[in-house]
N, C-alpha and C positions, 0 to 999 in steps of 0.2 A: 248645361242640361242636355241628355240624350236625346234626341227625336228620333221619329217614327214614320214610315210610310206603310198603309195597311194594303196589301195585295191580297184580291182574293183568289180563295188556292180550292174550287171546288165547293166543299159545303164551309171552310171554313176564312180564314185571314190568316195571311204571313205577316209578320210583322217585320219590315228591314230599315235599319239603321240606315239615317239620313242626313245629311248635311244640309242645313236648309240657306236660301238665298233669299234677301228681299228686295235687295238693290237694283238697280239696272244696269249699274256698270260691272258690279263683279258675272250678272248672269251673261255679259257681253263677252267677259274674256274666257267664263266658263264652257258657255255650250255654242264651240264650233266642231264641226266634224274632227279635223284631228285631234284637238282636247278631248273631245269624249270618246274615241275609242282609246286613249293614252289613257282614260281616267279606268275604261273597261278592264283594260289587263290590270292597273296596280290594283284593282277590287279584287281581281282573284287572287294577287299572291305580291310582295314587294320585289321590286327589280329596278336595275340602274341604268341612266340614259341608251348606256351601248347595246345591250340587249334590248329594251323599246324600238330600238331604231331598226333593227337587224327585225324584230318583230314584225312591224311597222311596211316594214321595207323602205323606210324615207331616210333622210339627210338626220346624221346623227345631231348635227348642230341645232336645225329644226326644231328635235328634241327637247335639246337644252332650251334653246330657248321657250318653248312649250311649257316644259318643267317649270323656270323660275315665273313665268306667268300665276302658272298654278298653285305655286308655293305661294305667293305671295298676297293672291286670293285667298290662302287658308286655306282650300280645298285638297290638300296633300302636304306630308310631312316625311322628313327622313328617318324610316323606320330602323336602321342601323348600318353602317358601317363594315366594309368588308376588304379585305384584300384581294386583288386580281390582277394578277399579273404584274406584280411586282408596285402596285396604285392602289391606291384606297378609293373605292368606288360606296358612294351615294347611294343605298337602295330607298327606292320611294316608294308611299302608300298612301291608300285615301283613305281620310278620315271616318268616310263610311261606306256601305256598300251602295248607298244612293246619292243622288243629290237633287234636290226637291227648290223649283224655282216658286215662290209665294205670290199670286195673284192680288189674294186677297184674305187679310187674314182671320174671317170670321171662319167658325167651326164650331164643333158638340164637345163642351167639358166633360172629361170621363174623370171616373178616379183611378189614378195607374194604380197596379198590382205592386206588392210591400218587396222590396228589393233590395238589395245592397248600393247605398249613391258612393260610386267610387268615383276618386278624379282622375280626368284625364292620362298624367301618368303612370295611373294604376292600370287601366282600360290598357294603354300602350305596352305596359310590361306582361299584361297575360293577354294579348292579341293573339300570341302564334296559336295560344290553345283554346282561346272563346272567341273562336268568327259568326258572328249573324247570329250571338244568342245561344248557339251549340256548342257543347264543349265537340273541341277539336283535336284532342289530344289522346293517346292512350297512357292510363295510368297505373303502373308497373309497380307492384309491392311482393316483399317478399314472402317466400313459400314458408308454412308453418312447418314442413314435415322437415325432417335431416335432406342436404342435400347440400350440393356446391362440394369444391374442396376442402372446405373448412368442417366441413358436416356439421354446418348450421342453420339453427331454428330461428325464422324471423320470430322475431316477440313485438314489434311498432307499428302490425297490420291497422290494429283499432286508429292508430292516428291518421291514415287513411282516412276513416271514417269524417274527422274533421273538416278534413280537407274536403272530399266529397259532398261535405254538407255546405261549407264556405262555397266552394265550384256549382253546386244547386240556387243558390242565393242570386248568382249571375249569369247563368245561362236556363235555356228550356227544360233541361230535362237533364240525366247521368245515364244511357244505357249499360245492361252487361256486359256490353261487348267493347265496350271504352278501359274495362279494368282486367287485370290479368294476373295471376302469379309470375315471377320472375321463370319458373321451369316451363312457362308455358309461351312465353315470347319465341315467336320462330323471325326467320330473316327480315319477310314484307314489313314485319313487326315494327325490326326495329329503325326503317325509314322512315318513320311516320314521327308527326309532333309526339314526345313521351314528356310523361311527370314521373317519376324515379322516384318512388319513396324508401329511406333505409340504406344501411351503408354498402363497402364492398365484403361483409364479411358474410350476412345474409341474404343481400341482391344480388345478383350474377350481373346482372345489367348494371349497375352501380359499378362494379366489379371491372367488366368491359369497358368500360366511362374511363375510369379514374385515373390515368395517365393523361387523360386528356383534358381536366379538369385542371384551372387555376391555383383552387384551394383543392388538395386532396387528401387520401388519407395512406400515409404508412401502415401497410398492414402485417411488416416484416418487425415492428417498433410497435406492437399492440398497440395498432392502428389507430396510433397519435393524426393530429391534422396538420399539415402542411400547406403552409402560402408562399406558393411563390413570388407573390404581392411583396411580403413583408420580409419575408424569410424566416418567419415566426412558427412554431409548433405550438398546436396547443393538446394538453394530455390528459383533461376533465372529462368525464365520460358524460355530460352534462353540454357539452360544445357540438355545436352539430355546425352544418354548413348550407346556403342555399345558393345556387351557382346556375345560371343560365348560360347555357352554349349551346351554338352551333352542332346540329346532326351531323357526328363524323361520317355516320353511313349514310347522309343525304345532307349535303349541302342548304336544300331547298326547305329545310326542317329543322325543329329548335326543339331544346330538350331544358328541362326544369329538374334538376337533381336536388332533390331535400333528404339532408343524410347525416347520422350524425356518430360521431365515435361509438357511443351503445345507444342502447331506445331510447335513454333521456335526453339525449343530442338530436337526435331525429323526432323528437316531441318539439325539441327547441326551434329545430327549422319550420315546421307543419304550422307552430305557432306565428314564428316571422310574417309568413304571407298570410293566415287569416285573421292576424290585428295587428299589423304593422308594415302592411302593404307600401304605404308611402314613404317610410322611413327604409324598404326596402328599394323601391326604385330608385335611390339618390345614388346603388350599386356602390363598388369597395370605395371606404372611406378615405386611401391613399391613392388610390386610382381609379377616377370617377369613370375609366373607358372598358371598366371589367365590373363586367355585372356577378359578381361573386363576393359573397358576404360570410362571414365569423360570424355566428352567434352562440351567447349561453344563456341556458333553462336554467330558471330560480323558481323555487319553491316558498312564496310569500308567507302564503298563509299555513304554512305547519303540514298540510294532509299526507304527503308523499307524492303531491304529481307536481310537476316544472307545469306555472301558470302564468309565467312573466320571463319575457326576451331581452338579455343585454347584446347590442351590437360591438362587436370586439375590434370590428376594421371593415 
């Protein structure tokens, strides 16, 4: 279960996710000066020993051993894997943005607000783009009017709306300025955390992606989907794809591409993540180290809209 620390902010309370302690030993290995400012940077963003150190200006070994202290407390976790320099480097993160030592645990029962209870590594797989509550992401769909080289019309905006509604369920708020048409994304843009909704026929951003994407789509092969994974195509206009990766135009940045051969494909992925989140995190089913997923939209009950997700790999 999530906890809470209330900060007041003015007239009103921040509310920041907290890692609470009640022990005496774990708060002994927790809160010494170097542990908490190591714990202060992985709050703001995930990073690996070498960089801490170089941060830090201390002994990078120090580090390490600081880290496995702190792992082992629970207090931090290895938020993914990376290559650097020819090594696979550890980035680490804390489990929240506080960490709260327990006195004494009497307190005023409130009734929490109605929310979505996701676990753990649901919370872990949309971190990059709900920090502290706020969605942190820009979310990218495609433009209605003729555009791109294909001179095409997104038609799978409304499944956005889904999405946005699911992403309200877990964070503060959605502002305007979080959503964009794909013609309206400039450079700064596209460094930032994005969520890509729609393929590369109607998203230009999708478009820009899709070489660098695991599972892609052939748009020269009416844009069948390709896995590099398996080596499999698949050619159902009904198959969409959900694929996390790395911000090619910013390293420091994670991007959520939900896209699908035509709009029933991309209804198919919108669906993935807002009722199948968990069955999402388990990432490709032949390669648990590529968070990239096949799915197909089925239409259960007769109406005409895809209302049920199969996981293909």
């Amino acid at each position: 279960m999530e906890s809470f620390v209330l900060k007041k902010d003015d007239e009103s309370y921040v509310a920041i996710p907290t890692e609470i302690i009640e022990d005496y030993s774990t708060a002994r290995i927790v809160f010494s000066e170097e542990r908490l400012r190591i714990l202060r940077l992985l709050a703001e963003k995930p990073m690996y020993p070498k960089e801490l150190a170089r941060r830090l200006r201390v002994n990078e070994q120090k580090v390490y051993y600081h880290i496995g202290e702190l792992k082992k407390a629970g207090i931090i976790f290895v938020a993914k894997r990376k290559e650097v320099k020819g090594a696979t480097a550890k980035y680490y993160s804390t489990k929240a943005k506080a960490v709260s030592f327990i006195l004494n645990g009497e307190g005023v029962h409130v009734t929490p607000p109605q929310t979505l209870n996701l676990t753990e590594k649901a919370v872990r797989f949309l971190s990059p783009f709900i920090e502290g509550g706020k969605l942190s992401a820009l979310i990218v769909v495609g433009s209605p009017d003729i555009h791109g080289p294909y001179r095409a019309q997104a038609r799978d905006n409304h499944y956005a709306v889904e999405l946005a509604m699911f992403l309200g369920c877990i964070s503060n708020r959605i502002e305007g300025s979080n959503v964009k048409l794909d013609t309206e994304v400039r450079e700064d843009d596209l460094k930032r955390n994005m969520i890509v909704v729609g393929g590369p026929i109607t998203n230009m951003i999708t478009n820009k992606l899709n070489e660098k994407l695991p599972i892609k789509f052939d748009v020269a092969e009416q844009n069948r989907i390709f896995s590099t994974v398996t080596g499999r195509f698949y050619y159902e206009d009904e198959c969409g794809i959900v694929a996390k990766i790395t911000n090619p135009f910013n390293p420091e940045a994670e991007i959520l591409v939900l896209a699908g051969k035509r709009f029933q494909g991309t209804k198919a992925a919108v669906l993935a993540v807002t009722r199948y989140l968990d069955e999402l995190t388990k990432n490709n089913a032949l390669n648990p180290s590529v968070s990239a997923r096949v799915v197909a939209g089925y239409d259960l009950d007769g109406d005409g809209v895809v209302d049920s997700v199969e996981f293909l790999e």
